[in-house]
N, C-alpha and C positions, 0 to 999 in steps of 0.2 A: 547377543541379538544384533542382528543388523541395522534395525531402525531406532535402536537404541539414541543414538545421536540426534535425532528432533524431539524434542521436549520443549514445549511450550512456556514451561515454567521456568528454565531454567539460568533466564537473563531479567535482570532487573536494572535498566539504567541508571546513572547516578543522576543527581538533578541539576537541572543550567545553572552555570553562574553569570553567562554573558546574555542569554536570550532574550529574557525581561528586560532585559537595558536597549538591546537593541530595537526592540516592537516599540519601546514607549518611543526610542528614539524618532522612528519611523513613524510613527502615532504623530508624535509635537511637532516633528518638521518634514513632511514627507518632500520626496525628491520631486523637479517636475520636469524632470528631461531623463533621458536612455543615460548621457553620459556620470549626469550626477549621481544615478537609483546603480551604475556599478561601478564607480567610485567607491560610496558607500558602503554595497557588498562585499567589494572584494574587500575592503575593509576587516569587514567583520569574519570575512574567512582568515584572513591574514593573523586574525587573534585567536582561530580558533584552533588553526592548525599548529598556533604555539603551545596550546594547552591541551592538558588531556582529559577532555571532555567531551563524548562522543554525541551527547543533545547536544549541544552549543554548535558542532560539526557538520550536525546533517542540518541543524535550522541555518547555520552561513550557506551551505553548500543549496538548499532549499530556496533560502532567500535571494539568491544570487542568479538561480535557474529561473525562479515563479515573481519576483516581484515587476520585473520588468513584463512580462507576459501577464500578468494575474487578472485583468481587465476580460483576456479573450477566456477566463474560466480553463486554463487549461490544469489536468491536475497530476499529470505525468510526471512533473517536478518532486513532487512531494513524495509520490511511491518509488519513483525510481531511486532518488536518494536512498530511502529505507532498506528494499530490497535488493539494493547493487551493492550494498558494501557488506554481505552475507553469503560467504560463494558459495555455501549448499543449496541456496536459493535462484531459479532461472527467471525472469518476469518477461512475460508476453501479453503484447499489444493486440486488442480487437480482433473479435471476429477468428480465434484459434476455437477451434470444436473440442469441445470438452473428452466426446469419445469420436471415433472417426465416422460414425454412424448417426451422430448427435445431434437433435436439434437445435441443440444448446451451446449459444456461442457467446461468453461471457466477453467484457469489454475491456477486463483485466483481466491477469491471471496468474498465480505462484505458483510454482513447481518444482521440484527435486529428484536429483534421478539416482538411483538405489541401485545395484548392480544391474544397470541398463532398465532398471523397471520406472514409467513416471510415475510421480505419486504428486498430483496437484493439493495445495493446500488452503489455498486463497482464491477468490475469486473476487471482482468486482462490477457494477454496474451504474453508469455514468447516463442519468439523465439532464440535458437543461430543465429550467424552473415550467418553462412554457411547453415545454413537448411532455406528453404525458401517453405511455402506452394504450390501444383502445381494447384489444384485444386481450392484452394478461398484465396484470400489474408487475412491476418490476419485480416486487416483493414475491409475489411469487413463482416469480421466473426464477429470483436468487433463489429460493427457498427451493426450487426443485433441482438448481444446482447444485447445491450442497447435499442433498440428498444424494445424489447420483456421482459427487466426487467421493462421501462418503462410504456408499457401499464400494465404490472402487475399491478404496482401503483397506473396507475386510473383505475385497477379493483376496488383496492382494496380501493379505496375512498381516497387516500394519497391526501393532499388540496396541490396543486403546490409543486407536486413530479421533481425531479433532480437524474438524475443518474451518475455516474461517470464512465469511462472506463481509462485503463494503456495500452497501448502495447510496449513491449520493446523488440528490435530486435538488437541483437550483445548489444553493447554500446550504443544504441540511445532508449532513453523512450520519448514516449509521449503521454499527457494527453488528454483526452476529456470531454466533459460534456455536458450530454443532457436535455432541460428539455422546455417547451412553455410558455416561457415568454409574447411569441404576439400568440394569438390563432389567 
């Protein structure tokens, strides 16, 4: 089978041994200039690319992108680490139409491409705490995303296709995941 290769279940991280160390560190004594906050980063990359610990990796490489910037909420840092160091995986920014006819133009987005075929997997949706849609809730704007990455899927023949969605509003992210388990 061709899409044999995305399985969801099939990676299970091992757990940090440097990243608790480092947050408390940054907790007790945070930095208060640009030059000290990547000092410190590069720091903690410099240990982590000694070791073979691929949390500890993307939280240096994470922390090095986002704590200088974290102030202006940006959160590009955080997804691009995860899904850049997975070449099955493409991430596209803002505003890409889910299908070319779509109204639906998520603010994140995963994808994978199959012998020339996309198969989007993730989607995400970034509101500030203060901006609040008036017209459809985010919730269900994802939710009909996912629906509509979904049936893509089993257009597209995917064997027990799973979609993922993000929404994060102010400081609060949460996950969803679609897929029919019990037909």
């Amino acid at each position: 089978m061709v899409i044999s290769d995305i399985n969801f279940n099939c990676y299970r991280p091992q757990n940090p041994t440097k990243s608790h160390v480092w947050c408390l560190e940054i907790a007790e004594n945070p930095p208060d200039d640009l030059k000290s906050t990547l000092k410190l980063c590069t720091d903690f990359l410099i240990q982590a690319t000694e070791q073979d610990n691929e949390v500890d990796l993307h939280m240096a490489h994470t922390l090095i992108q986002l704590l200088p910037v974290f102030v202006a909420g940006s959160h590009a840092p955080i997804l691009q680490s995860i899904y850049s160091t997975e070449k099955k995986f493409t991430v596209q920014w803002a505003n890409g139409a889910l299908k070319e006819d779509s109204v639906f133009k998520p603010d994140f987005q995963v994808f994978s491409r199959i012998i020339n075929i996309r198969c989007i997997v993730i989607v995400a949706e970034f509101k500030p705490k203060s901006r609040n849609s008036a017209v459809e809730s985010d919730l269900i704007k994802l939710g009909k995303q996912m629906k509509l990455m979904y049936n893509e899927l089993v257009e597209k023949r995917v064997p027990t296709p799973t979609v993922c969605g993000l929404l994060c509003q102010g400081e609060n992210l949460a996950t969803y995941v679609m897929d029919m388990s019990f037909p």
